[in-house]
PASERO-629980 format. One record per residue (C-alpha): x negated, z, y; residue in one letter. Coordinates in steps of 0.2 Angstrom, whole numbers, plus 5000, padded with zeros to 4 digits. Layout:
BEGIN
XZYA
...
END
This chain:
BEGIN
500050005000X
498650025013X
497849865011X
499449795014X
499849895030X
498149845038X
498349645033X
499849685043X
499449755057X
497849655063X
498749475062X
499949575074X
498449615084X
497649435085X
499349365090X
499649485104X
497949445111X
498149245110X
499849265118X
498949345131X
497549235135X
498849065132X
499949165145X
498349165158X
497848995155X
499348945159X
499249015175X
498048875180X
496548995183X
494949035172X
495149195159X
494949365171X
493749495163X
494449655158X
494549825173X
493049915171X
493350085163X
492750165178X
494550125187X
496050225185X
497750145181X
499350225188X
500350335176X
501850235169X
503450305174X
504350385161X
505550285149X
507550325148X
507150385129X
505650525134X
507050605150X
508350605136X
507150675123X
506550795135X
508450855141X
508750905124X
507351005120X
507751105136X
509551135132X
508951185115X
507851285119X
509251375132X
510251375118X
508951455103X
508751595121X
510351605122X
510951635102X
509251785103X
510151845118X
511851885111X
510951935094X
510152065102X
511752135111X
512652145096X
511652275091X
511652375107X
513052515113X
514452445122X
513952615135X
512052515138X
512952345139X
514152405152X
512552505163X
511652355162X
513352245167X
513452375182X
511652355189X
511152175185X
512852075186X
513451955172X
512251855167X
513051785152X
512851605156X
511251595167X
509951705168X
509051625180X
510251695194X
509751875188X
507951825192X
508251745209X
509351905215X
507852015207X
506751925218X
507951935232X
507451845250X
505651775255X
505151855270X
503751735277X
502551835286X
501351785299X
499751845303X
499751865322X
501651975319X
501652175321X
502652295313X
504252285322X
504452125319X
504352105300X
505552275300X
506752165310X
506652035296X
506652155281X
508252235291X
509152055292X
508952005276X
509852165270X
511752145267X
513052225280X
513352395273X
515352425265X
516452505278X
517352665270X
519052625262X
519852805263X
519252945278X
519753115278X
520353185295X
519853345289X
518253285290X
518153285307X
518953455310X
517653605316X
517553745301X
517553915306X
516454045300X
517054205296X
516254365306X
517154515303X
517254515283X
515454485282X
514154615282X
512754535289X
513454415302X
514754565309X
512954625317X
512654465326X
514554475336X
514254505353X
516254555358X
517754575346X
518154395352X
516954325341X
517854345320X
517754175320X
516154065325X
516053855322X
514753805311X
513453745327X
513653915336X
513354005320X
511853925316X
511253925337X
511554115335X
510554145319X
509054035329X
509254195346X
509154325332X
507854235324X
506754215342X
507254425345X
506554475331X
504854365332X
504454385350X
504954205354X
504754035346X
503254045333X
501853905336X
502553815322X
504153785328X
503953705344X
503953535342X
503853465358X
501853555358X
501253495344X
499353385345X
499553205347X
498253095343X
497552935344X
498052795328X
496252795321X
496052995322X
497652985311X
497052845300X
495252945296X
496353105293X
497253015281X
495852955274X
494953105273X
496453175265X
496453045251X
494453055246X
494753245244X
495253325230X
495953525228X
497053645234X
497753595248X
499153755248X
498353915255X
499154075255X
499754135272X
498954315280X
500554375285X
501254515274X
503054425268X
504454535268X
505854575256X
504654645242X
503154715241X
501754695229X
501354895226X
500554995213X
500555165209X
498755245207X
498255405200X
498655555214X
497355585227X
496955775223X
497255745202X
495555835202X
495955985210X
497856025205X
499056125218X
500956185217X
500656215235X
501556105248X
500555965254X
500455975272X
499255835278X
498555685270X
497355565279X
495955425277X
494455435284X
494155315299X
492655255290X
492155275273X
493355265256X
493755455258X
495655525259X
495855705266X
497055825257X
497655985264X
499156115262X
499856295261X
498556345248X
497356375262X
496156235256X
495556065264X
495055935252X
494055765252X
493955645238X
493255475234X
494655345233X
494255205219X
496055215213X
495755255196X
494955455196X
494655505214X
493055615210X
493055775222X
491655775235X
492155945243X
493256105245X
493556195260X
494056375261X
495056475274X
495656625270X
497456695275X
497656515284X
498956415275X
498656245285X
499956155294X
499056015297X
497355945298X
496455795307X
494955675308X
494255655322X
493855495329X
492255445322X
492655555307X
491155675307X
492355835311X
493955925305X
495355995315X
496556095307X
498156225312X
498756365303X
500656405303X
500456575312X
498856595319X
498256525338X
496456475330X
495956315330X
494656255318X
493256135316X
492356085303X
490855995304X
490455875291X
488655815298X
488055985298X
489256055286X
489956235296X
491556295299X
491956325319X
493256445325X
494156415341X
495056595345X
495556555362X
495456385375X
495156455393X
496956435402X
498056405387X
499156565384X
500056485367X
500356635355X
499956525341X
499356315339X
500056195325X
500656035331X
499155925339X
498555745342X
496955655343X
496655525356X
495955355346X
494455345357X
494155515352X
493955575370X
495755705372X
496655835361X
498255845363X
498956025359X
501056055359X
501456205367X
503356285369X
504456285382X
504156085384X
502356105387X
500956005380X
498956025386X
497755895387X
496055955380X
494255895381X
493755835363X
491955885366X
491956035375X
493856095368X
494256155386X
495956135396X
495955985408X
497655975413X
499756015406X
501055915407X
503055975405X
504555905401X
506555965401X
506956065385X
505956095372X
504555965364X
504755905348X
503455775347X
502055685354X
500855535352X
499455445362X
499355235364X
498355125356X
497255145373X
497055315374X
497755305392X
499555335389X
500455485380X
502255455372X
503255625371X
505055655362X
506055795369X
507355905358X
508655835370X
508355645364X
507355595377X
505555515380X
504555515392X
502855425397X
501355525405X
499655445412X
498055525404X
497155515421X
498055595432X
499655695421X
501155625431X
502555545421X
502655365422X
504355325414X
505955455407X
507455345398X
508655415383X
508355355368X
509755255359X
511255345351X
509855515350X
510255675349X
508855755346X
507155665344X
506155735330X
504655615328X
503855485337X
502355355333X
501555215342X
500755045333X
498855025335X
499254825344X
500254905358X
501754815353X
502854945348X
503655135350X
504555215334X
505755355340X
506555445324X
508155555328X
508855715318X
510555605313X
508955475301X
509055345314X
507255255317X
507355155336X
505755035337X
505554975356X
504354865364X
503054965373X
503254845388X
505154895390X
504755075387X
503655065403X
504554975415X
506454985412X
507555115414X
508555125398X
507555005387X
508554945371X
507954965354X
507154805346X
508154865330X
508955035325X
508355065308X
509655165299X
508955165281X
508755375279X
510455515281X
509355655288X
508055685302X
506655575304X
505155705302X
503855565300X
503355415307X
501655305304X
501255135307X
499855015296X
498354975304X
498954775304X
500654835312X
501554755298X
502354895290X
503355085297X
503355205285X
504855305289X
505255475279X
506355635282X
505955785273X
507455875271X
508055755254X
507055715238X
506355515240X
506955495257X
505455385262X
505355175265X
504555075268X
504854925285X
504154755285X
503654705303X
504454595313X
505854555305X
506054755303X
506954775285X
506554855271X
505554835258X
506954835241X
505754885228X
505255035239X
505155205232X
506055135216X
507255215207X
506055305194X
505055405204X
504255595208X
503955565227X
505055715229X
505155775248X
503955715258X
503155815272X
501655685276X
500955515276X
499555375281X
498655215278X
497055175273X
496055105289X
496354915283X
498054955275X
497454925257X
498155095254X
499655205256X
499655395254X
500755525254X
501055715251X
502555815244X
503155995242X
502456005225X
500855985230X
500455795224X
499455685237X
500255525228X
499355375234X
499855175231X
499055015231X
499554865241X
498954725234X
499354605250X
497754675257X
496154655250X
495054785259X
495154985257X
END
């Protein structure tokens, strides 16, 4: 059979080409010589047969897509075929309209064009939004809060006018309590000062931002409020045990010592670590249960009282001996117990009866001056500066004396007092703590106490039923301590500014018992205080890093 086929096909050859050359000659002209190879012909237009050939390999390779197509949603839920029906349309019979509307408009951008103008194209090409079929006119009505049946926003009503408050007033009033309670508008919150800077200082910022790596979250310095990270550490006196009331409890202004001192005639210091609280030393007086006991200043003496005696003693811890004071030239007091220490260390401040109270020299313990008020004294404290002294009255009243020349600067009522029973300032100057007999704590502005008349209370604290015997503000003035000793575990704890109390604060578990006494460590990392049974309990706050 293939000898055949060739016999065949050249004959078929030799013939085309003589037809070719007898079709030149004819012409008249000699026989041209073939292209050279070097020139291209022009592609010959495709035939009616190849476009019909190549038509129905397309529509049969759209309909082989088409039968996979429905194979495959056969087999998948009618819940994926309806999703996929509600995000990409029908697409039964073409799917190349699903890809032109998933490619959605060109946007042809130039190179010369900004911003705004390729958002104003992206912006056009976006279909109109749908109006709403249906509104509510409800909608468009004001809600009104309720002020009266809610505890916390019956506070912030101004006049029995206000039970009901819309939405917008609510919220500008929560903003004015908000600004009371922090002085003013925090730094982060005005908007209108923030930095403004140039678009290349922005863009290396940004820059910056993205070739760095770590935590870019640090944890604020401010103490937070609501509650506080505390732990209970072993008693400050655990090594030298007392049923005797604790009377005094102090840290030393410089080292890691806590002072304890009582009714059992003893003064006590010991090393604070938190965990054993070694015993440095013991001091004796005989027949003088102490009502209280100080540092001095620069911590190289103690001062303490005794309930019934007028001697005044000084112990000195530099050269370790006991100085009795039996008498200060000019003072005729029958007996000396409640005092003060100015924080330069310069004055001490002796309450006398009768509304008296005598300024002394700190160095030479002698008389410089006295000072009276209207009714008896029930308290009394110096400024941060040492050149003001803050005095409560048994008649509810405070009054303001200058250290330099004795004379009273200001006299107002304290708010809703009957009788004051303990007063304290905070070591910023910022604010003045008035505790009553009826366990209300008034904290004023120091500014205000100075200059107006009848100064109003920052905020009435009214956590404790029964008189506020003691007052004590951290070194940071982030925290009050606030405690009445007339009821077992009336003591809290107040975060400053926002002046509420710490929840978790004693706790319900406890043995504070009554509590008679109480201070911080010199950078607030600890807080001590003492109880009729004669535990000096001591707590860490974890918020501060340093003793």
């Amino acid at each position: 059979m293939r000898p055949e086929r060739r016999a065949r096909a050249r004959p078929d050859r030799k013939t085309k080409m003589r037809s070719d050359q007898k079709a030149r000659a004819g012409t008249g002209g000699p026989p041209q010589k073939a292209a050279p190879s070097s020139r291209r012909t022009p592609p010959a237009h495709p035939t009616a047969a190849a476009v019909s050939i190549t038509v129905a390999a397309a529509a049969e390779e759209r309909r082989l897509r088409q039968q996979n197509r429905l194979t495959l949603e056969e087999d998948k839920p009618a819940v994926e075929r309806c999703l996929e029906e509600l995000v990409f349309g029908d697409v039964e019979d073409d799917e190349d309209s699903l890809l032109r509307r998933l490619r959605g408009p060109r946007v042809h951008l130039h190179e010369d064009s900004d911003d705004s103008e390729v958002e104003n194209e992206a912006k056009d090409s976006f279909p109109p939004q749908k109006q709403p079929v249906w509104v509510d006119e409800e909608d468009d009505e004001e809600e009104m809060v309720d002020m009266v049946n809610n505890r916390f926003r019956k506070d912030m009503m101004k006049n029995a006018t206000e039970s009901k408050l819309s939405k917008d007033k609510l919220q500008k009033r929560l903003k004015e309590e908000f600004q009371h309670a922090m002085g003013g508008v925090p730094a982060w919150a005005e908007t209108n000062k923030r930095k403004t800077s140039s678009d290349d200082e922005s863009e290396e910022d940004e820059d910056d931002l993205l070739h760095r790596t770590g935590n870019f979250i640090s944890t604020s310095t401010s103490l937070p409020r609501g509650i506080l990270k505390i732990k209970n550490c072993q008693p400050a006196n655990a090594e030298r045990p007392t049923t005797a009331r604790i009377s005094s409890v102090q840290f030393h202004p410089h080292a890691q010592v806590v002072m304890v001192a009582g009714l059992d005639n003893a003064v006590s210091l010991f090393q604070v670590d938190g965990k054993t609280n070694p015993k440095i030393q013991s001091i004796y007086l005989d027949k003088f249960p102490i009502f209280k006991a100080c540092f001095s200043a620069n911590g190289e003496e103690v001062l303490a009282t005794s309930i019934h005696s007028k001697v005044l003693y000084v112990y000195d811890m530099i050269a370790g001996k006991l100085i009795p004071v039996h008498q200060v030239r000019g003072l005729k007091e029958k007996r000396v117990r409640r005092f003060e220490v100015s924080p330069d260390g310069s004055f001490l401040l002796i309450n006398g009866v009768a509304g008296y109270s005598h300024l002394l020299s700190m160095k030479t313990k002698e008389l410089i001056g006295s000072m009276k008020i209207n009714g008896g004294l029930s308290a009394s404290t110096f400024s941060s500066d040492s050149k003001k002294i803050y005095t409560s009255s048994e008649d509810g009243e405070v009054y303001v004396w200058d250290v330099n020349s004795r004379k009273c600067l200001n006299r107002f009522v304290d708010e809703g007092s009957l009788r004051g029973l303990s007063i304290a300032t905070s070591r910023n100057g910022q604010y003045v703590a008035c505790g009553s007999n009826c366990g209300v704590v008034n904290i004023y502005n120091q500014d205000s106490c100075l200059q107006e008349a009848n100064p109003k209370p920052v905020k009435a604290i009214m956590n404790l039923v029964t008189g506020v015997t003691s007052l004590v503000f951290s070194p940071t003035t982030e925290i009050l301590a606030i405690a009445s000793e007339k009821i077992k575990e009336a003591v809290r704890l107040v975060h400053l500014p926002s002046c509420t109390v710490f929840s978790n604060f004693p706790g319900t578990k406890t043995n504070i018992s009554h509590v008679h006494t109480m201070d911080f460590s010199p950078r607030g990392g600890y807080f001590a205080l003492g109880n009729e049974k004669g535990k000096a309990l001591m707590y860490r706050l974890h918020h501060y890093s340093d003793f």
